[in-house]
C-alpha positions as CSV (number, residue, x, y, z in Angstrom):
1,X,20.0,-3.1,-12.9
2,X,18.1,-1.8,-10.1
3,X,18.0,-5.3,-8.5
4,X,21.8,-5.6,-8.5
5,X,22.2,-2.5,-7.5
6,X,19.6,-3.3,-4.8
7,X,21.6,-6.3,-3.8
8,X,24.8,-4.9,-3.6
9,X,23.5,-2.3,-1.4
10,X,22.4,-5.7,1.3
11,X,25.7,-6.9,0.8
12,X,27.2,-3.6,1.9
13,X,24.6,-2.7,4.7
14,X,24.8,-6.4,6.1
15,X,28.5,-5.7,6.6
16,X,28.0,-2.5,8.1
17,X,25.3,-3.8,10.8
18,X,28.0,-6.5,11.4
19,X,30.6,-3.6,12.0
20,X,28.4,-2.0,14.1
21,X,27.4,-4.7,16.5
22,X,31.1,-5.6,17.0
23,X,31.1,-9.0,14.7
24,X,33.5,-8.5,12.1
25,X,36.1,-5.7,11.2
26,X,35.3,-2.9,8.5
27,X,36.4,-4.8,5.6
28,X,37.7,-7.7,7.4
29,X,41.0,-5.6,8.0
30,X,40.4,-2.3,9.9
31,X,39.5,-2.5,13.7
32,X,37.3,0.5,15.0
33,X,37.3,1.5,18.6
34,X,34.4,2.3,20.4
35,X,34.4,5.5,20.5
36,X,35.6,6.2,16.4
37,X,32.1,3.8,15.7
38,X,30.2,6.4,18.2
39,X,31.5,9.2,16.2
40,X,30.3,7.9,13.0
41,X,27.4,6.7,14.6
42,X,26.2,10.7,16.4
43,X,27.5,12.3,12.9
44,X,24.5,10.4,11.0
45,X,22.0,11.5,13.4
46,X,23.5,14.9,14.4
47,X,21.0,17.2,12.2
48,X,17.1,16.7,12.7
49,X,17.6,14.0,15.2
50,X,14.3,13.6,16.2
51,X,12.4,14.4,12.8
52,X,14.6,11.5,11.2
53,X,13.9,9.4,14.3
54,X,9.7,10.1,13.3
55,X,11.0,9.0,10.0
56,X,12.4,6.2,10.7
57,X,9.7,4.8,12.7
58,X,7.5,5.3,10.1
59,X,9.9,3.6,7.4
60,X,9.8,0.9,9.7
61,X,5.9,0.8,9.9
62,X,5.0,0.6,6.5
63,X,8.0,-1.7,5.4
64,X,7.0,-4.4,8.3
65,X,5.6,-6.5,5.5
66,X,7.9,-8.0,2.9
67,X,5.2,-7.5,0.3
68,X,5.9,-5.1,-3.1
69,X,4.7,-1.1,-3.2
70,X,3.1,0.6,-5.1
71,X,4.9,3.0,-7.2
72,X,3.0,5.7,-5.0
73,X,4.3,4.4,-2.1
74,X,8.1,3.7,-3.4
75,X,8.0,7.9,-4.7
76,X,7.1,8.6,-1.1
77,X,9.4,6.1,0.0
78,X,12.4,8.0,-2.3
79,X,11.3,11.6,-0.8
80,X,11.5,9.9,3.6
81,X,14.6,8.2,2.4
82,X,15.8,11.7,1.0
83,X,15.0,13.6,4.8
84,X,16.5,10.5,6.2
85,X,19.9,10.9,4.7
86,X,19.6,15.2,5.1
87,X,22.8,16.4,6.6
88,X,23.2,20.0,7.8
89,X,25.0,22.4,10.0
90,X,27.4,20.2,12.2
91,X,26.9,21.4,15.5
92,X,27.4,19.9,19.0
93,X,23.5,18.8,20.4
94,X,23.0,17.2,23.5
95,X,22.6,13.3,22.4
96,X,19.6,11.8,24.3
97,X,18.8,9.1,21.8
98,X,21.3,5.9,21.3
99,X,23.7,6.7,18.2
100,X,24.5,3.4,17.8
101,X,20.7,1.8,18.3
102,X,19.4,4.4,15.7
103,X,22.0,3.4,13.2
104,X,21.8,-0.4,13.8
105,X,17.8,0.2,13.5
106,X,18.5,2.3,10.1
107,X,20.8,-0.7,8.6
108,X,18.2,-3.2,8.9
109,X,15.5,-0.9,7.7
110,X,17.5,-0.1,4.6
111,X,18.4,-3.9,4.1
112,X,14.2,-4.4,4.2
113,X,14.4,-1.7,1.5
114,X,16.5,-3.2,-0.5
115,X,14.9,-6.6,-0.2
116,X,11.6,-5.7,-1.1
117,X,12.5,-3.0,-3.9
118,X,15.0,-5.3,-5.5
119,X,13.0,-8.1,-5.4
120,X,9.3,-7.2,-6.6
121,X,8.2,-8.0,-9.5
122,X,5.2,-5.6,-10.2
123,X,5.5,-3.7,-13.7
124,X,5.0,0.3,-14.7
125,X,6.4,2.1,-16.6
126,X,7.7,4.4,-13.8
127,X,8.8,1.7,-11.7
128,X,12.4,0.9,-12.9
129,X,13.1,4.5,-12.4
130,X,11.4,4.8,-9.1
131,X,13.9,1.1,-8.2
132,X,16.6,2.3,-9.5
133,X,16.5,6.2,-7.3
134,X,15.6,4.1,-4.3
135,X,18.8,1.7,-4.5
136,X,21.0,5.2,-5.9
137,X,19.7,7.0,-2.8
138,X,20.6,4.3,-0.3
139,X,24.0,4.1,-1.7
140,X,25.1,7.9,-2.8
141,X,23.1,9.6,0.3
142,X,23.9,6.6,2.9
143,X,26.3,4.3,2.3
144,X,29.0,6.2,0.4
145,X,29.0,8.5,3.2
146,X,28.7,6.6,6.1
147,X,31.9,4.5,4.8
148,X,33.8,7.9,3.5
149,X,33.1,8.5,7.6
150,X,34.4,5.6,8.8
151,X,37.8,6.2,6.3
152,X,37.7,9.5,7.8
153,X,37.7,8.5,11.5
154,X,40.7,5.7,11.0
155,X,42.7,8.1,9.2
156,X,43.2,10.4,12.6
């Protein structure tokens, strides 16, 4: 279960980094502007910017390998992925960093999630569990709201 879950979750983020590098339409039908995308794009890194950017450096240092984790190291993999995806007060900070960039870094990262959570094979009795919150946090915390943003911003 968590594997398909895990594997929808690339299908949907692969679509999404296409969006966001200007290859495809959302859902092959809805055409974004520019500046609709950016808006999306600043609301994700609006709170915490630069603690999420630490974050998501770090993500990206430890998941460089397509190799399995431990189930240590997927827990602590849930609780980054959980101040990842923290939203807060929505207030107007100066932008210095890239919205975009961030968010096209933070697609592939969570596609290298999904690949290597959905895919390993190793066997505890914790590990479906720990899977199958990885895969629900990506998609509840990060995809579900990303795309409810994106509804949002064509509606106007």
């Amino acid at each position: 279960m968590a594997n398909d879950l895990g594997m929808e979750n690339v299908a949907l983020l692969e679509h999404l980094l296409r969006v966001n590098r200007d290859h495809q339409p959302l859902f092959n039908s809805f055409i974004l502007k520019r500046d609709q995308l950016r808006r999306c794009n600043a609301a994700v890194w609006a709170f915490r910017a630069l603690d999420k950017l630490r974050v998501l450096y770090e993500l990206s240092d430890v998941m460089q390998a397509d190799t399995p984790v431990s189930d240590l190291a997927l827990y602590a993999l849930l609780e980054k992925l959980n101040l990842l995806f923290s939203r807060g007060p929505r207030w107007e900070e100066p932008q210095v960093l890239d919205a975009r960039a961030l968010t096209v870094a933070l697609l592939k990262l969570l596609i290298r999630i999904c690949n290597v959570v959905g895919t390993d094979t190793l066997d505890s009795k914790v590990r479906p569990s720990l899977q199958r919150s990885v895969a629900t946090a990506i998609r509840t915390q990060f995809i579900a709201e990303y795309i409810r943003a994106l509804w949002d911003v064509l509606d106007e």
